[in-house]
C-alpha positions as CSV (number, residue, x, y, z in Angstrom):
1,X,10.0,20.0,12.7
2,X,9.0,18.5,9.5
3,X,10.7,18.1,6.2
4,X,9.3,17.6,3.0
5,X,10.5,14.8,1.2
6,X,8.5,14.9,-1.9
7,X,6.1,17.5,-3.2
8,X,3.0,17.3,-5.4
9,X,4.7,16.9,-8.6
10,X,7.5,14.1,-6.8
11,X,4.9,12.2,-5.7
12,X,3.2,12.2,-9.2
13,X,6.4,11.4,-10.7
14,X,7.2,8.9,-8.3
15,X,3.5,6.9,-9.1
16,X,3.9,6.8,-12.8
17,X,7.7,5.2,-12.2
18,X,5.7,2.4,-9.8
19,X,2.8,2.3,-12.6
20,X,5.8,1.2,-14.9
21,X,7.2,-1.6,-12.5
22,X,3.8,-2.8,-12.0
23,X,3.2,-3.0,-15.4
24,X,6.4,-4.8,-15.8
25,X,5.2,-7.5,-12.6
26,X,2.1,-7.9,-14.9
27,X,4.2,-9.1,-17.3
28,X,2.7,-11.6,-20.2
29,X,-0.2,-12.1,-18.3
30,X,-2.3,-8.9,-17.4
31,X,-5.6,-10.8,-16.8
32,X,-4.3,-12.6,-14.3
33,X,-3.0,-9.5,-12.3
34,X,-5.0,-7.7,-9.8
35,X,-4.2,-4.8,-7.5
36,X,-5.3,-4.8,-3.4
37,X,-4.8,-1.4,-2.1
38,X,-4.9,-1.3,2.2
39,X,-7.2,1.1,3.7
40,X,-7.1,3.9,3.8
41,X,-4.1,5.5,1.8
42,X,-3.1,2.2,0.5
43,X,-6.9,1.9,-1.3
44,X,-6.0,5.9,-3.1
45,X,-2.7,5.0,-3.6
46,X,-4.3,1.2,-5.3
47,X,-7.1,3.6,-7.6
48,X,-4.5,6.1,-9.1
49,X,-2.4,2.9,-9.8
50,X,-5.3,1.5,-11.7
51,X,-5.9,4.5,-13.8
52,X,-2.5,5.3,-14.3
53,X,-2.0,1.4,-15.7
54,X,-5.2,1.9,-18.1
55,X,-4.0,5.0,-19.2
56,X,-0.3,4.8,-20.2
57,X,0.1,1.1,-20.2
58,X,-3.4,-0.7,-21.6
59,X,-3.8,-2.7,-18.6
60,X,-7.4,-2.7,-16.7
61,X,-6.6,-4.3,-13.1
62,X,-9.4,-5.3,-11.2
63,X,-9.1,-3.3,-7.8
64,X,-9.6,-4.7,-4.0
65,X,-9.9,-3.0,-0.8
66,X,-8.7,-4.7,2.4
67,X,-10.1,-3.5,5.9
68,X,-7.5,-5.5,8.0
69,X,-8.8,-4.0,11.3
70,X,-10.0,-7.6,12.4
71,X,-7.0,-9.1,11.6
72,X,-4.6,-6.7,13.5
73,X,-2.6,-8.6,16.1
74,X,-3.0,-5.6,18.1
75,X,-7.2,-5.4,18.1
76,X,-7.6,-5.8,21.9
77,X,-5.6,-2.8,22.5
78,X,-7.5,-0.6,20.7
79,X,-10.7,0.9,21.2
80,X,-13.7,-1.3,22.8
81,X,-15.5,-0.5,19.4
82,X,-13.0,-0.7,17.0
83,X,-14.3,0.9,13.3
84,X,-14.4,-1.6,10.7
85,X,-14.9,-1.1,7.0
86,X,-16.0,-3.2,4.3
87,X,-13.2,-5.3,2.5
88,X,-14.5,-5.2,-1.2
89,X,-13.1,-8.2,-3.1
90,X,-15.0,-8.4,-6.4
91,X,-12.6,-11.2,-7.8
92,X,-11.6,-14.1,-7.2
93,X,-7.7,-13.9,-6.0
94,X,-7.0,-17.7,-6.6
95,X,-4.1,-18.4,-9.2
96,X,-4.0,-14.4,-9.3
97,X,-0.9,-12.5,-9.0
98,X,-2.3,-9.9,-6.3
99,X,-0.1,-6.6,-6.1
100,X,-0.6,-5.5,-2.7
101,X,-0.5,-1.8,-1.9
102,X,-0.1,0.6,0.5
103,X,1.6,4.1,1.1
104,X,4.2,3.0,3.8
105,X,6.1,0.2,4.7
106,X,7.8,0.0,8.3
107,X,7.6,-2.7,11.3
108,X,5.6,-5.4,8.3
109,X,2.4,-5.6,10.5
110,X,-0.2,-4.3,8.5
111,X,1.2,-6.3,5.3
112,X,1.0,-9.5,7.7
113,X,-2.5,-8.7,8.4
114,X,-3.5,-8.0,4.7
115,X,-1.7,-11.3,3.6
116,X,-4.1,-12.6,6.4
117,X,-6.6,-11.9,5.3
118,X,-6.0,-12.5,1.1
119,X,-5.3,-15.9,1.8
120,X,-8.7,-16.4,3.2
121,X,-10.3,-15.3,0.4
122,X,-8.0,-17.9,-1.8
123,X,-4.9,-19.1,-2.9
124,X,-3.3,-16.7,-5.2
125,X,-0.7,-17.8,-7.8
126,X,1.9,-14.9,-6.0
127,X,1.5,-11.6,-3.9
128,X,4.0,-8.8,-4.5
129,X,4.3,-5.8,-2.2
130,X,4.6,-2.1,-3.8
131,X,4.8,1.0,-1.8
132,X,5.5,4.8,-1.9
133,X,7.9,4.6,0.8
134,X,10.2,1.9,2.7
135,X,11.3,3.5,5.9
136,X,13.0,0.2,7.7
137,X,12.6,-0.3,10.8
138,X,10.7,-4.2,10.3
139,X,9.5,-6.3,13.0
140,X,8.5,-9.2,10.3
141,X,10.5,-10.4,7.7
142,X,8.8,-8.8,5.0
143,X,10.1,-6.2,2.1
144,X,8.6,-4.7,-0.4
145,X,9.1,-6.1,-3.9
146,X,9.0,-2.2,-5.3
147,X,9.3,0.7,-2.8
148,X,8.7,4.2,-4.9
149,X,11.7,5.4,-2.0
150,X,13.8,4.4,0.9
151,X,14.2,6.4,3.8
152,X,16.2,5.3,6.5
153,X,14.2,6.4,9.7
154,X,14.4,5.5,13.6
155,X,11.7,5.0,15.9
156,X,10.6,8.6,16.7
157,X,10.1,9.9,12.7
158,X,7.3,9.3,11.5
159,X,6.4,9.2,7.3
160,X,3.2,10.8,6.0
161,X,2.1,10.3,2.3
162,X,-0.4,13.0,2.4
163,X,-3.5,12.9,-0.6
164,X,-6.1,15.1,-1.4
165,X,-8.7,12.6,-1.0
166,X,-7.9,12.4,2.6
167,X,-5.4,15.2,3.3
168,X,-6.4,18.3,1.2
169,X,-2.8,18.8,-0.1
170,X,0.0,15.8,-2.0
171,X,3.4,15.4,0.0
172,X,5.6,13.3,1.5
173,X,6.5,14.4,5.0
174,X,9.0,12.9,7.7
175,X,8.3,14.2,11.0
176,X,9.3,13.3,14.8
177,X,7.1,12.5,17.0
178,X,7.3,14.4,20.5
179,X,9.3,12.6,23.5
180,X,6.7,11.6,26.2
């Protein structure tokens, strides 16, 4: 059983609200902002961000991709031949404010990883944390400094931000995932 928690037009709604906070993070000092969306939703998530911020709010962010596969504390359990992606990094992130992105926030590994990885590309001046959806549930100490929405969830629901790009449709789903 699934239920749908946003549709097309929620989740649209629900990106130009984030696009607004962002802008607000950006504050006084837009050129020094950049935004780091996390493979794979994180990075579509990340682009309509950007366009939405040039758009309604006059502020060109430059746009990162992180690949954290390699720095996943969990890399020697998955496949021998793990896929890794490029990380695209056109910037330099030192004395930057990064806005880190991704679709959904639960146990804080994946942001762990991707502030891994940022900091080896530089010291950046502060890294905030945005996402579509906070569903609890951390194993790291890390929160999101805007979360689009909170769902309380427990360990067998499982969120999906679904996107064209990669979905072929735009919801927000929470599902369960079969008992073994």
């Amino acid at each position: 059983m699934s239920t749908e928690l946003l549709n097309a037009e929620g989740l649209d709604g629900k990106l130009r609200e984030m696009a607004r906070a962002l802008a607000e993070m950006a504050g006084g000092e837009p050129r020094e902002a950049a935004l780091i969306g996390i493979r794979t939703r994180g990075v579509i998530v990340a682009q309509r961000l950007q366009k939405i911020l040039a758009a309604e709010h006059g502020l060109n962010l430059p746009l990162g991709i992180l690949d954290i596969t390699l720095y996943r504390d969990d890399l020697s359990t998955l496949d021998t031949h793990p896929i890794v992606r490029h990380t695209h990094l056109d910037f330099d992130v030192t004395d930057r404010l990064v806005i880190l992105i991704d679709d959904v926030l639960y146990t804080g590994r994946t942001v762990r990883s991707a502030l891994d990885e940022i900091i080896d590309f530089g010291r950046p001046r502060a890294i905030r944390l945005a996402v579509i959806v906070d569903r609890g549930g951390r194993e790291y100490p890390i929160q999101p400094d805007y979360a689009a929405m909170t769902v309380q969830t427990n360990d067998r629901d499982v969120i999906k931000v679904c996107l064209d790009e990669v979905d072929g449709e735009e919801k927000v789903i929470l599902t369960n995932r079969p008992e073994a």
